[in-house]
C-alpha positions as CSV (number, residue, x, y, z in Angstrom):
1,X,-25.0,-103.2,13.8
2,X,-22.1,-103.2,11.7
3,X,-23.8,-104.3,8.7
4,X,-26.3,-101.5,9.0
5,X,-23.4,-99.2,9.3
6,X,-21.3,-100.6,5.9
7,X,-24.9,-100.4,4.1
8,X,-25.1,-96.7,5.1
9,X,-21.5,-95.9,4.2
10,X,-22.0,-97.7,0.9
11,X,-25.3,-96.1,0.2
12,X,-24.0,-92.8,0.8
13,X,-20.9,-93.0,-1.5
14,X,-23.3,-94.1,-3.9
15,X,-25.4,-90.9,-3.6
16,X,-22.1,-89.2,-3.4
17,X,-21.1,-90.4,-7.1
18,X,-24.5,-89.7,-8.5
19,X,-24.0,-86.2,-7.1
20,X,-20.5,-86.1,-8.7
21,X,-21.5,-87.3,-11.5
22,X,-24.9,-84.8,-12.4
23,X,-22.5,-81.8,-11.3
24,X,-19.9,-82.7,-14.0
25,X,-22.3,-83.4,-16.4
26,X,-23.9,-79.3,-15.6
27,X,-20.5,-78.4,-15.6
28,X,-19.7,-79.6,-19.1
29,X,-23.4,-78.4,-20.4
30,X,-22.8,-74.6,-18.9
31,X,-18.6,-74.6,-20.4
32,X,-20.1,-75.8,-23.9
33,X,-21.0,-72.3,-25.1
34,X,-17.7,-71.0,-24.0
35,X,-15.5,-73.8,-25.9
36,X,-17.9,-73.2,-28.9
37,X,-17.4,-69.3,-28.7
38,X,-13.2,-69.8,-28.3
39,X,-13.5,-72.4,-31.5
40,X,-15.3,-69.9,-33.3
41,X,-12.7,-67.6,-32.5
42,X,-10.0,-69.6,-33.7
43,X,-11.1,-70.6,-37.5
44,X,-11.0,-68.2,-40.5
45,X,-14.2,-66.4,-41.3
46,X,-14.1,-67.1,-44.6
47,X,-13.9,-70.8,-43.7
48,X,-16.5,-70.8,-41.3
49,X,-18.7,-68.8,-44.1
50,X,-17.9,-72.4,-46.1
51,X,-18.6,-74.3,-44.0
52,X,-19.4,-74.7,-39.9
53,X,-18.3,-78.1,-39.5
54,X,-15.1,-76.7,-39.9
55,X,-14.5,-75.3,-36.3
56,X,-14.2,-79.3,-35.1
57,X,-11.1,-79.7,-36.8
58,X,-7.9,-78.0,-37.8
59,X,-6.5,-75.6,-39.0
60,X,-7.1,-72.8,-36.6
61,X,-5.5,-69.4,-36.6
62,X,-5.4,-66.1,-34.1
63,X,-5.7,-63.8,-36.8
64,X,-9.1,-62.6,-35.1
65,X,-7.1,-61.7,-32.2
66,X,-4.3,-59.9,-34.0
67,X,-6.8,-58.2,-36.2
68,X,-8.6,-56.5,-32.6
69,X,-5.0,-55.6,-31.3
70,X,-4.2,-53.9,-34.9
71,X,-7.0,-51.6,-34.0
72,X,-5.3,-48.5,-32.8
73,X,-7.5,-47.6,-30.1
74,X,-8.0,-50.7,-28.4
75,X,-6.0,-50.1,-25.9
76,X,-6.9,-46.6,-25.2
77,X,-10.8,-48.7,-24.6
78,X,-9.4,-50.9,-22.4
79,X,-7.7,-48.0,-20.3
80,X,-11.1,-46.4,-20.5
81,X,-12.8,-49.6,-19.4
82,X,-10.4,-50.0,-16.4
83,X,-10.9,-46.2,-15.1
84,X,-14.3,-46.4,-15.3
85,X,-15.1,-50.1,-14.2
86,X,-12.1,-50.0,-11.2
87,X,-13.0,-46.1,-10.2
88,X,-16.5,-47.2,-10.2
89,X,-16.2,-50.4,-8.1
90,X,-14.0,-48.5,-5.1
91,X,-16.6,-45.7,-4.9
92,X,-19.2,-48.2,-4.4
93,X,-17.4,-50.3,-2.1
94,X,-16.6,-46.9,0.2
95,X,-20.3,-45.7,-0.1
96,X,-21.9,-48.9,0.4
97,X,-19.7,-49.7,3.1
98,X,-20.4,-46.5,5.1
99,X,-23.9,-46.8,4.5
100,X,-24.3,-50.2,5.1
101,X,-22.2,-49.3,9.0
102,X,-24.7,-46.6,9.8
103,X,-27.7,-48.4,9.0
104,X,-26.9,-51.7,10.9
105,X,-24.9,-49.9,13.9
106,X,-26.2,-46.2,14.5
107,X,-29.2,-45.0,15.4
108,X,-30.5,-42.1,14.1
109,X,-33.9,-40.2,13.2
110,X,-36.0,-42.4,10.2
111,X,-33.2,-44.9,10.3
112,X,-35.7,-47.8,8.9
113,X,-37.7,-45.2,6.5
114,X,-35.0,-44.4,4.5
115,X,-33.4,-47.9,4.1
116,X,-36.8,-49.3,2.8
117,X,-36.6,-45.7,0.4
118,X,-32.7,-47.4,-0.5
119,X,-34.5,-50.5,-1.2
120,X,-37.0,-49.2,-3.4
121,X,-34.1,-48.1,-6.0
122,X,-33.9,-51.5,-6.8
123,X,-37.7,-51.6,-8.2
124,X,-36.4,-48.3,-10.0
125,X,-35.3,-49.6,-14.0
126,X,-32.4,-47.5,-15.3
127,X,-34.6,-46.2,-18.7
128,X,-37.1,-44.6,-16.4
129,X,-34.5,-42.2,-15.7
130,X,-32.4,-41.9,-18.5
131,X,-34.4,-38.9,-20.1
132,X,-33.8,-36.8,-16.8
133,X,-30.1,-38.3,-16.3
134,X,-28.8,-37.3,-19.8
135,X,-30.8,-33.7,-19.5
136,X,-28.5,-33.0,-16.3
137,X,-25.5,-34.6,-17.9
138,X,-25.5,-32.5,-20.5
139,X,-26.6,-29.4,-18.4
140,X,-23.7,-29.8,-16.3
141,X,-21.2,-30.7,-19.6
142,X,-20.5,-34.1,-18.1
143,X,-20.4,-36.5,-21.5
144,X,-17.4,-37.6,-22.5
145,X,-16.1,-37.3,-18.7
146,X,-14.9,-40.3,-17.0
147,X,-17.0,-39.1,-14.0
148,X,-20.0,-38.7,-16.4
149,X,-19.6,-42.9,-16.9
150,X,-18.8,-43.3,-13.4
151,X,-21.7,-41.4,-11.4
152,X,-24.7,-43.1,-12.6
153,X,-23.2,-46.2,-11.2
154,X,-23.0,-44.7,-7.9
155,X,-26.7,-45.3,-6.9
156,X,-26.3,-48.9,-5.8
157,X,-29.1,-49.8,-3.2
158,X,-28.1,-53.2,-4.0
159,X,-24.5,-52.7,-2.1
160,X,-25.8,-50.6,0.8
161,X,-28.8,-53.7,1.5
162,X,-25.7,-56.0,1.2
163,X,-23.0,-54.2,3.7
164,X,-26.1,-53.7,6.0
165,X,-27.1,-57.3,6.0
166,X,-23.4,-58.4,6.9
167,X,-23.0,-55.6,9.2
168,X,-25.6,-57.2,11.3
169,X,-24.7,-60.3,10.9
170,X,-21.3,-59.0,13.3
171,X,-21.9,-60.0,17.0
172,X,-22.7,-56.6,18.7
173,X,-20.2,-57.5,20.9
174,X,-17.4,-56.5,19.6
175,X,-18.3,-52.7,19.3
176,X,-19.0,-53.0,22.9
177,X,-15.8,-54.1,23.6
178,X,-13.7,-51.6,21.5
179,X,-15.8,-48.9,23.3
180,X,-14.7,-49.6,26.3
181,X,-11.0,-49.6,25.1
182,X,-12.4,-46.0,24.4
183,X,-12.6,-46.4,20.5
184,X,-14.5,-43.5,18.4
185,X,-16.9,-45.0,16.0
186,X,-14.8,-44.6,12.8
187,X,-11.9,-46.5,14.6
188,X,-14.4,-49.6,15.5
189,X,-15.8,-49.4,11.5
190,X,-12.4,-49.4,9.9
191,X,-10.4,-51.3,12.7
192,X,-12.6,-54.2,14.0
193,X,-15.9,-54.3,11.3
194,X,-14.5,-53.6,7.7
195,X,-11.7,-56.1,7.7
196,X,-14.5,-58.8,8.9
197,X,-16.7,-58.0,5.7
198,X,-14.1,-58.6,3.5
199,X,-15.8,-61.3,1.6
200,X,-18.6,-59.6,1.1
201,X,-17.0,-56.8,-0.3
202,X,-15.4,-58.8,-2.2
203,X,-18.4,-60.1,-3.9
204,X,-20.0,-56.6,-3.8
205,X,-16.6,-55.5,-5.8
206,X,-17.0,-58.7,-8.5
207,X,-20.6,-57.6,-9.7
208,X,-19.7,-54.3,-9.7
209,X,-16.7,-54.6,-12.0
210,X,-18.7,-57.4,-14.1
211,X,-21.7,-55.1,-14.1
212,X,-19.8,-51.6,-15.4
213,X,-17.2,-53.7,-17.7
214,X,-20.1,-54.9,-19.7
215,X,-22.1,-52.3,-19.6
216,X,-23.3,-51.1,-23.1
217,X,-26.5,-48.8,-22.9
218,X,-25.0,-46.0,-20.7
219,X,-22.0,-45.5,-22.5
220,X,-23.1,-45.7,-25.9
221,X,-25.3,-42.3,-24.8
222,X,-23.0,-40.4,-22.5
223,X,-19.3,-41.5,-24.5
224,X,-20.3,-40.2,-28.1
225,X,-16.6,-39.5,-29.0
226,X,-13.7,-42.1,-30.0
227,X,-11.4,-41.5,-27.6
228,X,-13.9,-42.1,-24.4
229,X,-15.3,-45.4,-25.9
230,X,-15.3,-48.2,-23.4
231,X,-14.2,-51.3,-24.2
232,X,-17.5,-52.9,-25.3
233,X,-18.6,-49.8,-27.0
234,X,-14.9,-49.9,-29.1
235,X,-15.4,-53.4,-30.0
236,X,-19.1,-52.8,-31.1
237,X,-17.8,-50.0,-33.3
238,X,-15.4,-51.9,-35.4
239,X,-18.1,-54.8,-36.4
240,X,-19.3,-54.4,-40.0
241,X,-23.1,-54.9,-41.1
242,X,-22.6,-58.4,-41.5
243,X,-20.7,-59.9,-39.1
244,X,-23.0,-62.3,-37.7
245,X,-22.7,-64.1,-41.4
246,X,-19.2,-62.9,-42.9
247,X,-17.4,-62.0,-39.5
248,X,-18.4,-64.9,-37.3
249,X,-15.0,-65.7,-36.0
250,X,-14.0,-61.8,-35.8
251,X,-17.3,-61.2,-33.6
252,X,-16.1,-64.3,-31.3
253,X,-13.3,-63.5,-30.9
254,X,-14.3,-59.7,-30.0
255,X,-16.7,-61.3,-27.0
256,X,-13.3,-63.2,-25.6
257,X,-11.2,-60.5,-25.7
258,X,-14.1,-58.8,-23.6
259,X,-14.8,-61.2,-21.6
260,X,-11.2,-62.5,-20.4
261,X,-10.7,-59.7,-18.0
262,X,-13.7,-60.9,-15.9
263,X,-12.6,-64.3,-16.0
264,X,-8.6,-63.2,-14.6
265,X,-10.4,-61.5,-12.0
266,X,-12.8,-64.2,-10.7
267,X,-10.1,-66.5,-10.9
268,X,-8.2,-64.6,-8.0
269,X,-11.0,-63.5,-5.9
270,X,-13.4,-66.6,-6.4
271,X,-12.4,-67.4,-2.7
272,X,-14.0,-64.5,-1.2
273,X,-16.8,-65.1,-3.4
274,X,-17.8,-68.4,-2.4
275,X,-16.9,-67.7,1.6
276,X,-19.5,-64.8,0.9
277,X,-21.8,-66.9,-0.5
278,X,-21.8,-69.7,1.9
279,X,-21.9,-67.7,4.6
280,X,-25.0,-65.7,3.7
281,X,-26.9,-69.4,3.0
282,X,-25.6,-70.6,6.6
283,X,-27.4,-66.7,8.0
């Protein structure tokens, strides 16, 4: 008996290294085009124009880098990016949540009917609308607002099937219970549900951000002048005609510098992202 046991144990810390082992190796294969993109970043474009081999070894400079801060507007972008992409991530997380509430808790008249009409959004491609949108946009004078990049966003059937999901994944329970302590229904939705969907809103809140700091195609339309540029746009705008030949490590480093903020902010709410994760594969 003991023998079968040790042959078990050993088998499965075998299996257990060969899992290890496959996972590094992913790891390694999915973070090579990110070290390739920060070495690219690093080296001289006029060396790299000589010769690629060069990003292996040194030297490597942050010229790049100093050349997209020595753009005056940069950080006017970046303030742009951060009022859009952080005003845009609260208003879906409010809306969602609310809607995501009413449509796992209340009962009310086409309940159903209109969450599968919230669902079909998501068959619903932004270009089939984009003629219509920028008609009314410009109708109502709302290009070159901050609320003319935020509101589009808005529509998220994704968040509001999300929230409702998680919402009834909450034992019924504990409404029951706060009602009898007398509790109105806003008091048991922000007292006793929200702060239990916290994971999921904060990976409702990650996409979100991602989603809006990397958009491109909205704001190149709707933020025609300089001073409303996003981010992305801003970067995009200081490329030349070349720069996939002459500008290679200017353009890399460009897609770091846009990219980094994304990076800081999974790093401090990856937690919530994977016990959101997890917990919808255990449901």
């Amino acid at each position: 008996m003991s023998s079968m046991s040790s042959g078990r144990i050993v088998g499965r810390s075998t299996g257990d290294r060969i899992i290890l082992v496959l996972v590094i190796a992913l790891a390694l294969i999915m973070m090579a085009p990110i070290a390739w993109i920060i070495a690219l970043s690093l080296k001289d474009n006029k060396e790299l124009m000589t010769d690629m081999n060069s990003v292996f070894h040194a030297p490597y400079t942050i010229n790049n880098y100093v050349n997209i801060l020595a753009t005056s507007s940069v950080f006017r972008w970046i303030l742009n990016s951060v009022i859009v992409s952080g005003g845009l991530t609260i208003m879906t997380l409010v809306l969602s949540s609310l809607a995501g509430y009413g449509f796992a808790r209340l009962s009310f008249p086409f309940r159903n009917t209109l969450f599968v009409i919230v669902l079909l959004g998501l068959a619903v491609p932004e270009q089939a609308v984009l003629i219509a949108r920028h008609q009314l946009f410009s109708w109502l004078k709302f290009h070159n607002t901050y609320h003319g990049l935020i509101l589009p966003g808005l529509a998220a059937p994704f968040g509001v099937f999300l929230m409702t999901q998680y919402f009834r994944a909450i034992p019924k329970e504990l409404d029951e219970a706060a009602l009898l302590d007398n509790a109105s229904r806003f008091k048991i939705f922000w007292k006793v549900l929200l702060p239990l969907t916290i994971p999921a809103q904060a990976t409702l809140g990650i996409f979100t951000f991602l989603s809006s700091w990397n958009d491109y195609f909205w704001p190149l339309i709707s933020g025609t002048k300089k001073e409303m540029y996003t981010l992305t746009i801003g970067i995009a705008s200081t490329q030349t005609n070349f720069a996939q030949s002459e500008g290679l490590g200017f353009l890399m480093s460009q897609a770091v510098f846009a990219g980094a903020p994304i990076l800081i902010l999974y790093l401090f709410f990856q937690k919530y992202i994977v016990t959101a994760v997890s917990g919808a594969a255990v449901r």
